[in-house]
TORDRENDO-406672 format. One line per 8 residues: number of its first residue (from 1); their letters; for each residue x, y negated, z of C-alpha. Coordinates in steps of 0.02 Angstrom, whole numbers. Example, Ala and Ser with C-alpha at 12.3 -4.5 7.8 and 13.67 -1.06 7.14 Angstrom:
TORDRENDO-406672
1) as) 615,225,390 | 684,53,357
This chain:
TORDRENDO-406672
1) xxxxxxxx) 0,0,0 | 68,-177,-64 | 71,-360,68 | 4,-487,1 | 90,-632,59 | -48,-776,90 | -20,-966,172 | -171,-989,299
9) xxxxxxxx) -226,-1128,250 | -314,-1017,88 | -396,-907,221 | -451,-1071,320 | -523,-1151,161 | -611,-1000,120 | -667,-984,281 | -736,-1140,298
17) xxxxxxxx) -836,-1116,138 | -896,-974,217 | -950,-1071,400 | -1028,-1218,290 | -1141,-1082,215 | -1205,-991,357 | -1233,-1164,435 | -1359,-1204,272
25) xxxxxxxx) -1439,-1031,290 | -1467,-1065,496 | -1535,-1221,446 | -1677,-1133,342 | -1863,-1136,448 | -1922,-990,342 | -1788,-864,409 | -1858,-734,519
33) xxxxxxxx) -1792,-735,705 | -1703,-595,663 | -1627,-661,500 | -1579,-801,613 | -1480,-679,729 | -1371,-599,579 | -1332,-763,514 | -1288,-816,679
41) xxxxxxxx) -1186,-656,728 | -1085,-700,565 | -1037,-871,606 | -994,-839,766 | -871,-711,701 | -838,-786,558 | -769,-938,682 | -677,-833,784
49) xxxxxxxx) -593,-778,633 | -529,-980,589 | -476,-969,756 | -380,-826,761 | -290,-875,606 | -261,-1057,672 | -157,-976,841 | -70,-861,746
57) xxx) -4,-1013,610 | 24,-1105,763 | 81,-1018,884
């Protein structure tokens, strides 16, 4: 299996496409509640992915 050598700031822009989206889709009043809790679930991970990757470039 081949690395792929990637900068994070092309995970955090695509990332952040990704957290603008889900905020649009939350921001829907026809979802169902439990539409509402996927989306939601995915945000939250999808943030504590940005974050992960901000540490790790940082730190």
């Amino acid at each position: 299996m081949a690395l792929v050598n990637v900068d994070s700031h092309d995970f955090l822009g695509l990332l952040s496409i990704i957290k603008n989206s889900l905020w649009l889709a939350l921001t829907d009043q026809k979802l169902t509640p439990e539409t509402k809790k996927v989306i939601d679930q995915a945000a939250k991970i999808n943030q504590k992915l940005i974050n992960q990757i901000k540490q790790a470039s940082h730190g």
